[in-house]
N, CA, C and O atoms as a GROMACS GRO file, in nm:
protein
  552
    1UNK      N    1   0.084  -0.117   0.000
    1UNK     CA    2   0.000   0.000   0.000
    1UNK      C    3   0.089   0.124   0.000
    1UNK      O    4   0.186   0.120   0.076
    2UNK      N    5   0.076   0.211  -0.057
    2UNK     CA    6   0.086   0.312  -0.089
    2UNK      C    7   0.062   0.447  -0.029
    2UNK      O    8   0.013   0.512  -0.121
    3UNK      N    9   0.070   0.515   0.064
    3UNK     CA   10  -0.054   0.668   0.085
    3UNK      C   11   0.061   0.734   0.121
    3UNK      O   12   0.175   0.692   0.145
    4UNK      N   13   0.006   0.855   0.119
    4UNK     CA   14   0.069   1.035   0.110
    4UNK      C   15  -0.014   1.087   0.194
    4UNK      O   16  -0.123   1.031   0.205
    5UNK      N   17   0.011   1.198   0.270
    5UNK     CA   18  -0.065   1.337   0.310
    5UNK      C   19  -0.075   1.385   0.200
    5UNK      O   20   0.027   1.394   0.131
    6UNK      N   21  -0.200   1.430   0.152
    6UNK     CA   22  -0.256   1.506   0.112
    6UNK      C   23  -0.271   1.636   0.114
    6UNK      O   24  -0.192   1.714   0.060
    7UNK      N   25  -0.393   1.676   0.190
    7UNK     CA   26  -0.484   1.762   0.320
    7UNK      C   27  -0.404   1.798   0.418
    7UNK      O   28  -0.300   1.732   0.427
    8UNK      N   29  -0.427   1.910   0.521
    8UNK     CA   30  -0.384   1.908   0.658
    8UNK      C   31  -0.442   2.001   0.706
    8UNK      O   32  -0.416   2.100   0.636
    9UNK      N   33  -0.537   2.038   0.821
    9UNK     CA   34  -0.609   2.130   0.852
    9UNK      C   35  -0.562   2.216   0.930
    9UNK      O   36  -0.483   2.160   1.006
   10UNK      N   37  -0.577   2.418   0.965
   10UNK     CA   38  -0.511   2.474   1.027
   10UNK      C   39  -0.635   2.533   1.075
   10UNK      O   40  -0.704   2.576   0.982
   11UNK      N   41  -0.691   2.549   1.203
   11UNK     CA   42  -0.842   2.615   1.220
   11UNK      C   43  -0.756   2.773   1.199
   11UNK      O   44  -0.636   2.790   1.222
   12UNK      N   45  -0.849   2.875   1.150
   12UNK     CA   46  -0.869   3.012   1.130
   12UNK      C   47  -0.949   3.088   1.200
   12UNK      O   48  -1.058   3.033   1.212
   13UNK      N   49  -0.943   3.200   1.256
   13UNK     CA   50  -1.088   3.291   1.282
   13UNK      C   51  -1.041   3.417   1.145
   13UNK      O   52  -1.070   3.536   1.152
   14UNK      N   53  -1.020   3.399   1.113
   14UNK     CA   54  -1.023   3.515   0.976
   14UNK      C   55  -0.928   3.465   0.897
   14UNK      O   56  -0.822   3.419   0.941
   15UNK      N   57  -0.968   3.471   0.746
   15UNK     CA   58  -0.894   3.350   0.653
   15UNK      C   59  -0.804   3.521   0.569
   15UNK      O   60  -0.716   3.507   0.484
   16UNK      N   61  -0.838   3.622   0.602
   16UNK     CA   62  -0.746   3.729   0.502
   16UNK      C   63  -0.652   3.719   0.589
   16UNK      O   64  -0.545   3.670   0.553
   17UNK      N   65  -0.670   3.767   0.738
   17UNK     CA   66  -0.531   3.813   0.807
   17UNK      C   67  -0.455   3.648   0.808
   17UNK      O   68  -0.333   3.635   0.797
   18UNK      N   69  -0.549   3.532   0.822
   18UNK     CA   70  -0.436   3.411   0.786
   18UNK      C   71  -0.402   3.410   0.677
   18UNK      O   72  -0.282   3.387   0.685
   19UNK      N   73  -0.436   3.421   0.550
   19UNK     CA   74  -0.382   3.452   0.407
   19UNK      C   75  -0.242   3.548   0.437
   19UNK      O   76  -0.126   3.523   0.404
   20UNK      N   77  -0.278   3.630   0.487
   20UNK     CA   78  -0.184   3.765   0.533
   20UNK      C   79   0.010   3.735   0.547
   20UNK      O   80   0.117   3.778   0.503
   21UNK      N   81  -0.053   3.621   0.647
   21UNK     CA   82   0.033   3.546   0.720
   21UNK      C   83   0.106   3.432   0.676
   21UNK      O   84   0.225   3.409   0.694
   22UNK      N   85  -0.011   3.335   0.594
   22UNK     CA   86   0.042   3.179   0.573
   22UNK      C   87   0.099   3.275   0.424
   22UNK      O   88   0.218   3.298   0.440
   23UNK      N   89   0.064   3.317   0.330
   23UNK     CA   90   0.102   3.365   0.184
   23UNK      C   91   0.264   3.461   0.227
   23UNK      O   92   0.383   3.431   0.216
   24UNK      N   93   0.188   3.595   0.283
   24UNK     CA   94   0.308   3.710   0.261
   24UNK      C   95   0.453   3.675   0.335
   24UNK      O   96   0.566   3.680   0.288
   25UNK      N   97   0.404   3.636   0.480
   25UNK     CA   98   0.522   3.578   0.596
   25UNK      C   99   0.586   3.471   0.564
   25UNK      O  100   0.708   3.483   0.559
   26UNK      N  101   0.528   3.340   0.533
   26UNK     CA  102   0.569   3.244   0.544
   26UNK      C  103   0.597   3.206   0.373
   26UNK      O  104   0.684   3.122   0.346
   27UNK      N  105   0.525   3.266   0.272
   27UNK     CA  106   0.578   3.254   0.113
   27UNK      C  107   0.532   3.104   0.079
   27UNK      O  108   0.586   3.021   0.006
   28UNK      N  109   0.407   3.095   0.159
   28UNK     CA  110   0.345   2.978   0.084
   28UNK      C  111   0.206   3.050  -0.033
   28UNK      O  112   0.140   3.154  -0.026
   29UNK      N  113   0.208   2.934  -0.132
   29UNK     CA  114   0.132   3.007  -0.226
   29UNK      C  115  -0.002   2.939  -0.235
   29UNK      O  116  -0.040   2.822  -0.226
   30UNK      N  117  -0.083   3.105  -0.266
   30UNK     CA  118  -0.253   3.024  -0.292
   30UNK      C  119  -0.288   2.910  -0.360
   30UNK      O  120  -0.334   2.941  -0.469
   31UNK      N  121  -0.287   2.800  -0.343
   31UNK     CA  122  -0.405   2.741  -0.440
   31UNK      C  123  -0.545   2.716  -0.433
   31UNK      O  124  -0.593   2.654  -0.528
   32UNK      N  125  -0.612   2.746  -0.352
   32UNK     CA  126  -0.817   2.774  -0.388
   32UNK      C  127  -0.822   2.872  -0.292
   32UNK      O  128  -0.773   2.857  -0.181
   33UNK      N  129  -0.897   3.003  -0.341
   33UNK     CA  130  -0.970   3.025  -0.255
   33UNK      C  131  -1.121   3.068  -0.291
   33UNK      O  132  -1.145   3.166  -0.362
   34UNK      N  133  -1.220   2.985  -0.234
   34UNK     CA  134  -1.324   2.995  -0.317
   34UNK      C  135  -1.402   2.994  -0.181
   34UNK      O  136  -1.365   2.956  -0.070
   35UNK      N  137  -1.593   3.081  -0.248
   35UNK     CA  138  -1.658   3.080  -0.154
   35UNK      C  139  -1.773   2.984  -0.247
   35UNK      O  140  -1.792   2.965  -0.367
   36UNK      N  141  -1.844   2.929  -0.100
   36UNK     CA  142  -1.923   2.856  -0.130
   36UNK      C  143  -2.106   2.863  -0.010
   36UNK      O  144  -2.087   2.859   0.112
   37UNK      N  145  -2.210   2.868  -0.044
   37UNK     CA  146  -2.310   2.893   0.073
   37UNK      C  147  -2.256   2.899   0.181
   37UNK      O  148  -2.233   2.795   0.242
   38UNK      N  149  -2.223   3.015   0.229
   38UNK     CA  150  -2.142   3.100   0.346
   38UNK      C  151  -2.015   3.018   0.352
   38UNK      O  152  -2.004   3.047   0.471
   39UNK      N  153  -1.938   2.963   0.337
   39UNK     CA  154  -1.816   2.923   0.376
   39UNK      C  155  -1.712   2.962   0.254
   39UNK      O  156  -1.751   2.998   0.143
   40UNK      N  157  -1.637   2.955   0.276
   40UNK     CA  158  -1.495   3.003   0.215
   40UNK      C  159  -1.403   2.858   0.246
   40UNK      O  160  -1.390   2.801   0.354
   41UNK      N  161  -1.328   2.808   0.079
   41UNK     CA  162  -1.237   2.658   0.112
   41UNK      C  163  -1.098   2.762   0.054
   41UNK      O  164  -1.066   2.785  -0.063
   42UNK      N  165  -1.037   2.808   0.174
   42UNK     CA  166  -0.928   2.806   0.108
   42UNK      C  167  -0.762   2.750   0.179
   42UNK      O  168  -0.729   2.719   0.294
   43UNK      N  169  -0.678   2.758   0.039
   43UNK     CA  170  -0.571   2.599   0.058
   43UNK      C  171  -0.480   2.662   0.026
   43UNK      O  172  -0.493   2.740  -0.068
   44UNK      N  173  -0.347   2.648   0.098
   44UNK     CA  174  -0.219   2.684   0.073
   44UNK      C  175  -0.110   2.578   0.099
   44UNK      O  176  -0.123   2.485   0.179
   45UNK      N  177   0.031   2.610  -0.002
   45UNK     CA  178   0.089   2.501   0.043
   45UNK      C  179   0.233   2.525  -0.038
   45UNK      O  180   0.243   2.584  -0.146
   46UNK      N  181   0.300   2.488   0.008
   46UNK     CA  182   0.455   2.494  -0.005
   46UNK      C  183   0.491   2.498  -0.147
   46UNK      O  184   0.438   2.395  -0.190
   47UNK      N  185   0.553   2.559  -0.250
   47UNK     CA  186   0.586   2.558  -0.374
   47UNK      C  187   0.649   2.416  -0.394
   47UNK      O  188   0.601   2.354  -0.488
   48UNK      N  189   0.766   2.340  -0.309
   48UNK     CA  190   0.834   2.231  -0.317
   48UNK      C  191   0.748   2.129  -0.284
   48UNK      O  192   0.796   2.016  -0.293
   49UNK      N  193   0.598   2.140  -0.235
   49UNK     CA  194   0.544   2.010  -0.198
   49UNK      C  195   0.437   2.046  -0.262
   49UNK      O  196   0.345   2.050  -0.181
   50UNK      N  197   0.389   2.085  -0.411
   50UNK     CA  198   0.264   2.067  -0.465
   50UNK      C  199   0.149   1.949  -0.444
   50UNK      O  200   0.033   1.963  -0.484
   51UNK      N  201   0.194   1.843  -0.383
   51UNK     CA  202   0.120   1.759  -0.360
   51UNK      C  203   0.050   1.753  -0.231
   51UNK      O  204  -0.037   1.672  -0.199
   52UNK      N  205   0.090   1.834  -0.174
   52UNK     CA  206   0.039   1.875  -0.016
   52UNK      C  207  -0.027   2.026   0.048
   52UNK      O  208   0.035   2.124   0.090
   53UNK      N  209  -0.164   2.006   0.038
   53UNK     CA  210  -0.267   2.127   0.075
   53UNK      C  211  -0.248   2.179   0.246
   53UNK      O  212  -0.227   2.102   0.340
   54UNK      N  213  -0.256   2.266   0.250
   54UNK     CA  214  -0.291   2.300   0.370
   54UNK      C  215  -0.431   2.392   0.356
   54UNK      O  216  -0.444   2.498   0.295
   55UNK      N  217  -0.543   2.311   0.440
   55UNK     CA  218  -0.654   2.418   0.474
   55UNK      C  219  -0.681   2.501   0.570
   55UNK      O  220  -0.681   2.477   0.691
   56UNK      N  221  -0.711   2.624   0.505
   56UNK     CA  222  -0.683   2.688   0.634
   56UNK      C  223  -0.934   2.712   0.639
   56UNK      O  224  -1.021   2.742   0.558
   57UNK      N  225  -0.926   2.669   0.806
   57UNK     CA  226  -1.089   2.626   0.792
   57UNK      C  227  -1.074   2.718   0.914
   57UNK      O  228  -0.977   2.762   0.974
   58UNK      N  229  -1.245   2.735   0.932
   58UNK     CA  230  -1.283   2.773   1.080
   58UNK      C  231  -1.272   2.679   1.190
   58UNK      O  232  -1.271   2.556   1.177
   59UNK      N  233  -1.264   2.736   1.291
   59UNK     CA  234  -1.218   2.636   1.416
   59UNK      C  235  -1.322   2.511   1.467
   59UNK      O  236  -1.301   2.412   1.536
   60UNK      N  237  -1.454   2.568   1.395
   60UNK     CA  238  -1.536   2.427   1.355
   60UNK      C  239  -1.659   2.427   1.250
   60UNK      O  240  -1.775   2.464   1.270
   61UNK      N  241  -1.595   2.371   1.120
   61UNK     CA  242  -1.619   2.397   1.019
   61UNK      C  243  -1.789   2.328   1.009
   61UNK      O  244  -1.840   2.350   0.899
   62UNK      N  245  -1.861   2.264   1.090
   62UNK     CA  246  -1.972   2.173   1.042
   62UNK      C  247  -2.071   2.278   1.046
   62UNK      O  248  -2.086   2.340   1.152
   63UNK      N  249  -2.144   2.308   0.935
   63UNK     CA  250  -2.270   2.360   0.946
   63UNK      C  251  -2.369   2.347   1.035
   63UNK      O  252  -2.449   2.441   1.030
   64UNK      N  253  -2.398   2.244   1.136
   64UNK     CA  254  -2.465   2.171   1.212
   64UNK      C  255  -2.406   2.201   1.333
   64UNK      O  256  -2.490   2.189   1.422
   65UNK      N  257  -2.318   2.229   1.368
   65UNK     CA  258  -2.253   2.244   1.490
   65UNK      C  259  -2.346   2.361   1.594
   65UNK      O  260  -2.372   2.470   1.543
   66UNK      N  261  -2.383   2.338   1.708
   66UNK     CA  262  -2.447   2.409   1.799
   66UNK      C  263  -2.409   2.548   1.846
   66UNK      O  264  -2.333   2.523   1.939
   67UNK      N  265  -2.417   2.675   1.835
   67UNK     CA  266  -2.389   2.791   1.866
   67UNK      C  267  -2.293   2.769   2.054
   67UNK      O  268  -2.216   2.853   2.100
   68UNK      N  269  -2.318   2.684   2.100
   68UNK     CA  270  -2.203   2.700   2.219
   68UNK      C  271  -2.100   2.527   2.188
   68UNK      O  272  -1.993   2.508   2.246
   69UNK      N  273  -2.141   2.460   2.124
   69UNK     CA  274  -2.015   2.430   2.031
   69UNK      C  275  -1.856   2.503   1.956
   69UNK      O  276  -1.735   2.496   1.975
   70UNK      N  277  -1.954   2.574   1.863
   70UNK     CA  278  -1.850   2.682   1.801
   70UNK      C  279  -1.831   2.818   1.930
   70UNK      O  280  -1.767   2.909   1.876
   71UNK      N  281  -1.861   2.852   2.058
   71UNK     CA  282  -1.816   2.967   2.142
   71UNK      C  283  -1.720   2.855   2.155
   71UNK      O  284  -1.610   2.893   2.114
   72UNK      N  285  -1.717   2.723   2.199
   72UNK     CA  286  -1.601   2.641   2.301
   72UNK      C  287  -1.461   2.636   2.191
   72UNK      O  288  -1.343   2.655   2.220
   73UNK      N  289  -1.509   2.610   2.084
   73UNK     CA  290  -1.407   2.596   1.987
   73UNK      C  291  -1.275   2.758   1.962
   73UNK      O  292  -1.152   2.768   1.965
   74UNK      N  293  -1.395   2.860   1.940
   74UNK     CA  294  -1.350   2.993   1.932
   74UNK      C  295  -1.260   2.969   1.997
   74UNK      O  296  -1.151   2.936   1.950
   75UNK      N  297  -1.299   2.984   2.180
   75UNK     CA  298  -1.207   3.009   2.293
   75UNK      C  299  -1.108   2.881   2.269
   75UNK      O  300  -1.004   2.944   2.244
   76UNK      N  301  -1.076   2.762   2.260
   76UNK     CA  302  -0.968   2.691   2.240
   76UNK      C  303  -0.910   2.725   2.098
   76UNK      O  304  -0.818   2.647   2.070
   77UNK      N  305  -0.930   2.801   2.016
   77UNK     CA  306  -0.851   2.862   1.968
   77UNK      C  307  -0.799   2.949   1.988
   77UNK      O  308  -0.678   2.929   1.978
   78UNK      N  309  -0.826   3.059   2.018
   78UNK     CA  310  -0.792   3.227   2.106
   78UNK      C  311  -0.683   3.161   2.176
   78UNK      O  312  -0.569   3.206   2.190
   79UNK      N  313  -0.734   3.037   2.226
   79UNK     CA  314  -0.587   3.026   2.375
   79UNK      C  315  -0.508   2.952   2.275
   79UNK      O  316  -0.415   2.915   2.346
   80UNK      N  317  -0.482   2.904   2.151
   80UNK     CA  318  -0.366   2.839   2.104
   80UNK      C  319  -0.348   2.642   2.130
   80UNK      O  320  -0.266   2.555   2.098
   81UNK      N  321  -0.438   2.647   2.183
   81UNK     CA  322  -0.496   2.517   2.184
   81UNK      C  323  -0.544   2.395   2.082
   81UNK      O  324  -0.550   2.276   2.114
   82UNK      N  325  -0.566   2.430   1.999
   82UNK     CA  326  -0.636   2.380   1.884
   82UNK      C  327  -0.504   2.286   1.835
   82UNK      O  328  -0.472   2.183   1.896
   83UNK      N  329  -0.446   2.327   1.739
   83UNK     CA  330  -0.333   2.290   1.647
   83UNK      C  331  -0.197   2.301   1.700
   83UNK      O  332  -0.186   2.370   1.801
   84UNK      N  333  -0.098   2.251   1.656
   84UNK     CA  334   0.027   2.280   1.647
   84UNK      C  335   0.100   2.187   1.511
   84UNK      O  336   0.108   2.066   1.489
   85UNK      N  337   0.154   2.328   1.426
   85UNK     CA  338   0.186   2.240   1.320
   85UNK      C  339   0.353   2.257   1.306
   85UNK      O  340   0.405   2.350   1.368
   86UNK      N  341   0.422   2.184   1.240
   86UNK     CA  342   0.573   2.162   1.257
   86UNK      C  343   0.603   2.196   1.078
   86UNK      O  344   0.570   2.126   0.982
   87UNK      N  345   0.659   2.301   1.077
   87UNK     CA  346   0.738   2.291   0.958
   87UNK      C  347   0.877   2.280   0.925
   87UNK      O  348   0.962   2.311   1.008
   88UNK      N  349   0.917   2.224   0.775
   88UNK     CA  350   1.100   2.200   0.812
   88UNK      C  351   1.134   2.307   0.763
   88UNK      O  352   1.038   2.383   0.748
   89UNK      N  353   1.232   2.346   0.730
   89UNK     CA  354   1.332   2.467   0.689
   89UNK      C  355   1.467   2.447   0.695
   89UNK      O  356   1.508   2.364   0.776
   90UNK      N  357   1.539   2.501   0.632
   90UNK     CA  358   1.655   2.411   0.592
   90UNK      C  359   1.774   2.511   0.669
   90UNK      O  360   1.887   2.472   0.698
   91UNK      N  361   1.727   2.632   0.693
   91UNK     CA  362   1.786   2.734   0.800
   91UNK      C  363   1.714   2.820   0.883
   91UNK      O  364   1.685   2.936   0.853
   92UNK      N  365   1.681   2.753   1.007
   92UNK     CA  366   1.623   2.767   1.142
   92UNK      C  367   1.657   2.906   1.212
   92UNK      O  368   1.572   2.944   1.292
   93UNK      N  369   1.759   2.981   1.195
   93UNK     CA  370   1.774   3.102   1.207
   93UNK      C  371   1.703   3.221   1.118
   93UNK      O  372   1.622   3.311   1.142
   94UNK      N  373   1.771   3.176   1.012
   94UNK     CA  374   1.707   3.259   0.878
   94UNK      C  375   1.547   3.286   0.916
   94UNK      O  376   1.482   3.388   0.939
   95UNK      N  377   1.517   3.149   0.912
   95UNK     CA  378   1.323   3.144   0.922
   95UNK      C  379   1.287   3.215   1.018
   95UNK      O  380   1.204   3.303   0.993
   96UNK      N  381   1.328   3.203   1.128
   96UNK     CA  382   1.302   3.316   1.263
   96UNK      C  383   1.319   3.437   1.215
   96UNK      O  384   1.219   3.500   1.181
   97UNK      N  385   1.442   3.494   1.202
   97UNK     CA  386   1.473   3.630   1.143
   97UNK      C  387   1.363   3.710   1.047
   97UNK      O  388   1.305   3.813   1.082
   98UNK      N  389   1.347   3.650   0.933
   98UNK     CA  390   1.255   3.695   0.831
   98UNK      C  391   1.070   3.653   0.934
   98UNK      O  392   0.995   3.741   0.889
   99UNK      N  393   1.020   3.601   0.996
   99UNK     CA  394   0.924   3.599   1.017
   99UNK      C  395   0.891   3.688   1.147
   99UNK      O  396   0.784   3.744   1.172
  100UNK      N  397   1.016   3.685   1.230
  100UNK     CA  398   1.004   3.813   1.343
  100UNK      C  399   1.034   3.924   1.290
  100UNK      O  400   1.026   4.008   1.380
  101UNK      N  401   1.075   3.988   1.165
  101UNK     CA  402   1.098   4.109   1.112
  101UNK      C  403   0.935   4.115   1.084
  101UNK      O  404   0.885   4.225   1.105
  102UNK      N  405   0.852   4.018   1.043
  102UNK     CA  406   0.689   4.075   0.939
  102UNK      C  407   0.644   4.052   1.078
  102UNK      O  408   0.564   3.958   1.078
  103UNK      N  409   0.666   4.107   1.214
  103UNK     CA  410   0.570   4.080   1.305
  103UNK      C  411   0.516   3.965   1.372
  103UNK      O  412   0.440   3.985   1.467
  104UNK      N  413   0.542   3.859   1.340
  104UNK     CA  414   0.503   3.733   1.398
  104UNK      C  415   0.556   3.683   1.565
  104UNK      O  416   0.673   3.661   1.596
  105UNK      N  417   0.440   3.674   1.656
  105UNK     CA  418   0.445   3.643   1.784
  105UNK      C  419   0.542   3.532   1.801
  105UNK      O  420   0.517   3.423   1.751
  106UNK      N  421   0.696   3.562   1.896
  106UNK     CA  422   0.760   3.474   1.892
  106UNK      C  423   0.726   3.401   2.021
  106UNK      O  424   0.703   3.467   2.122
  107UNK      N  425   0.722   3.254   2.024
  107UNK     CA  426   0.694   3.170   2.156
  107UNK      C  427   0.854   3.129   2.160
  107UNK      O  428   0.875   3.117   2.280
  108UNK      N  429   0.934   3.110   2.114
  108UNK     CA  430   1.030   3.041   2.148
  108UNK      C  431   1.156   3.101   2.015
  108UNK      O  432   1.108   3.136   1.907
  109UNK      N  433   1.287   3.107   2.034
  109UNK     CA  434   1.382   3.163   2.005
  109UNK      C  435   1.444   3.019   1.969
  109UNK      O  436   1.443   2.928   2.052
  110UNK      N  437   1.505   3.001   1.820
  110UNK     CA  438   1.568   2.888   1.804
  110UNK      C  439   1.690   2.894   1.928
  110UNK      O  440   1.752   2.981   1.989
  111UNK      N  441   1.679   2.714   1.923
  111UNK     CA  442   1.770   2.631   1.994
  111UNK      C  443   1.767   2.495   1.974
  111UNK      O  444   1.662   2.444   1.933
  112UNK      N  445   1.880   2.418   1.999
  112UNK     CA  446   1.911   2.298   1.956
  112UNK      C  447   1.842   2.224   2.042
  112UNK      O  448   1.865   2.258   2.158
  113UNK      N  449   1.729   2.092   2.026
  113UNK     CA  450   1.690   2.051   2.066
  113UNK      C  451   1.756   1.949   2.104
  113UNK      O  452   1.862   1.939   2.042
  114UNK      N  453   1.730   1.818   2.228
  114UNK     CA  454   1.816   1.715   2.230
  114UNK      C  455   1.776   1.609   2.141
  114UNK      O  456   1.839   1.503   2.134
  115UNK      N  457   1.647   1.639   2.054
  115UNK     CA  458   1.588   1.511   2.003
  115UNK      C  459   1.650   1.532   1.848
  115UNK      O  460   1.587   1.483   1.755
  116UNK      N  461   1.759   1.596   1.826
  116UNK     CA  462   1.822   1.612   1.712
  116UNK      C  463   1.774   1.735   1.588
  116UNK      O  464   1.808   1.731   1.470
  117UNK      N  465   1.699   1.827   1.643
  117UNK     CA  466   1.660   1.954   1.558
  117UNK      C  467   1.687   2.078   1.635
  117UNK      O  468   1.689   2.104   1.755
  118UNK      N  469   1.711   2.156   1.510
  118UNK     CA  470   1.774   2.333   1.578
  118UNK      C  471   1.569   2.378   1.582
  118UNK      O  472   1.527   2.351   1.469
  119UNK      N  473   1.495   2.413   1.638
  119UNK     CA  474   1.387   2.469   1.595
  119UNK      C  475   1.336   2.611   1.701
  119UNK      O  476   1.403   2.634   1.801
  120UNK      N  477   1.227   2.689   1.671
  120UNK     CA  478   1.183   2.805   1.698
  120UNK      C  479   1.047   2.780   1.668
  120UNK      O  480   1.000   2.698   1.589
  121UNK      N  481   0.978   2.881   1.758
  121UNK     CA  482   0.798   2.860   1.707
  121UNK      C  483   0.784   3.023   1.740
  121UNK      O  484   0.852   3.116   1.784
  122UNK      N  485   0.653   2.996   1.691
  122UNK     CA  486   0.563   3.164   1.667
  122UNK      C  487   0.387   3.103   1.687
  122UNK      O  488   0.358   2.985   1.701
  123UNK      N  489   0.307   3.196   1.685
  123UNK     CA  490   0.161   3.183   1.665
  123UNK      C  491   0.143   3.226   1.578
  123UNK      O  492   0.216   3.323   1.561
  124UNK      N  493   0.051   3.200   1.469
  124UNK     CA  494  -0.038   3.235   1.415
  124UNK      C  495  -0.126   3.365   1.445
  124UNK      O  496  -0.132   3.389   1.566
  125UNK      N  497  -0.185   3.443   1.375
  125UNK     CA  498  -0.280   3.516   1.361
  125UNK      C  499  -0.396   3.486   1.429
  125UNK      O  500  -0.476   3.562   1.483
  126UNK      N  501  -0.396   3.353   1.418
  126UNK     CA  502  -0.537   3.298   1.513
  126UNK      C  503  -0.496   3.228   1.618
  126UNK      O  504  -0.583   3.171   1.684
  127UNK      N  505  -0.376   3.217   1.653
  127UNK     CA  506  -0.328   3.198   1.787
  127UNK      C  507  -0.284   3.018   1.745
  127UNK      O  508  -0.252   2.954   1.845
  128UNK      N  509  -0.280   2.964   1.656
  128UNK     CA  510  -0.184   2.804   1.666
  128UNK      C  511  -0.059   2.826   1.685
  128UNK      O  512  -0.015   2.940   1.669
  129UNK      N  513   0.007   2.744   1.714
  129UNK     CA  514   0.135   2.733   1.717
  129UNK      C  515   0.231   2.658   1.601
  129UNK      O  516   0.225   2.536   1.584
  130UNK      N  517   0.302   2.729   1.538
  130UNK     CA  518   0.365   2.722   1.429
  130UNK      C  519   0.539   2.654   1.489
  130UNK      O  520   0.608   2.727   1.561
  131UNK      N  521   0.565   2.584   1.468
  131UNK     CA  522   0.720   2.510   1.485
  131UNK      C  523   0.813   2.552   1.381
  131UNK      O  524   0.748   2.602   1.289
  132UNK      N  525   0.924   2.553   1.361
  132UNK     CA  526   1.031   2.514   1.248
  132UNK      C  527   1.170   2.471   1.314
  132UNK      O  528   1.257   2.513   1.391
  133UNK      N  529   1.130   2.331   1.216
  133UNK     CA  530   1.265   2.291   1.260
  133UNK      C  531   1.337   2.230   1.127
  133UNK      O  532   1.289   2.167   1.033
  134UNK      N  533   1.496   2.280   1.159
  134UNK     CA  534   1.637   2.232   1.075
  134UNK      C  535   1.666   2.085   1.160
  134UNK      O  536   1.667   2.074   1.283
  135UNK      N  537   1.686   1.983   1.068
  135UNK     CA  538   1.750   1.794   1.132
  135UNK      C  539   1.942   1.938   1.146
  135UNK      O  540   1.998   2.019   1.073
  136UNK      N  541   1.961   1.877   1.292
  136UNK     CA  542   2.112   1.930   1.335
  136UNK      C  543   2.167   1.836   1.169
  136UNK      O  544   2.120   1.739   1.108
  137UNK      N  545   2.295   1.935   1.147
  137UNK     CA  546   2.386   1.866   1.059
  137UNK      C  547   2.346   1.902   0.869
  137UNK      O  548   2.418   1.894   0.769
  138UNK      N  549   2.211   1.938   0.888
  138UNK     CA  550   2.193   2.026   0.746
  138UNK      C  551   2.251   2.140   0.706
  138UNK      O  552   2.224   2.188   0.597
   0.00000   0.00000   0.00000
C-alpha cells in the first residue's frame, strides 16, 4: 500500500489576516480560494510540496454544529490550543529572522533541541502554534 498526506487542517478565525500570514510571511502560495453557501475553502501550500494542501478552515467547520459548540471551539482557539503544526526549513535562524521582522508572535527563540533539531515557534494570527525545525547537521 501506498498513501501520502494530502490535506492538513489549520483552524482560522479570519482566513485574510491568515492569508496575510500563511502567503506574505511564510511565502506559501494560494491554491483555492473559493466561496461557497457561506463558507470560504481556502488551501495553501509549499511551492516544493505541490502535492500537499494545507486548509486553512474555521475552528469548527460543520454547518450543524451548535452555537455553544462553536463559542467552546473559538475560545480553544484564542488560547492556542487547537493545532500545532511543525514545519521544516533548511535554516532555522534565517526562518526566525525573516518571520520576526513581518511581526510574527515569537513563543520560542531557536535552539538545539536534544531530540536532534535546531527549531523556533511563533503563533499564528489565530493563535496556533507554528514550529520550524532544521534535522542538526543540514
Amino acid at each position: 500500500m501506498d498513501i501520502k498526506l494530502s490535506q492538513c487542517f489549520i483552524a482560522v478565525d479570519d482566513h485574510d489576516k491568515a492569508l496575510a500570514f500563511y502567503r506574505d510571511v511564510l511565502g506559501l502560495e494560494v491554491r483555492n480560494d473559493v466561496g461557497f453557501e457561506n463558507m470560504r475553502w481556502v488551501t495553501v501550500g509549499a511551492p516544493s510540496q505541490p502535492d500537499v494542501d494545507i486548509v486553512l478552515e474555521p475552528p469548527l467547520a460543520d454547518p450543524n454544529a451548535s452555537p455553544a459548540d462553536r463559542q467552546a471551539m473559538a475560545e480553544l482557539l484564542a488560547k492556542g490550543l487547537l493545532r500545532a503544526v511543525i514545519f521544516a526549513t533548511e535554516d532555522c535562524d534565517a526562518t526566525f529572522e525573516r518571520i520576526r521582522a513581518a511581526g510574527g508572535e515569537v513563543l520560542q527563540e531557536p535552539i538545539d533541541q536534544p531530540y536532534g533539531v535546531r527549531d523556533c515557534a511563533f503563533r499564528d494570527p489565530a493563535g496556533n502554534m507554528l514550529r520550524f525545525t532544521q534535522r542538526r547537521g543540514a
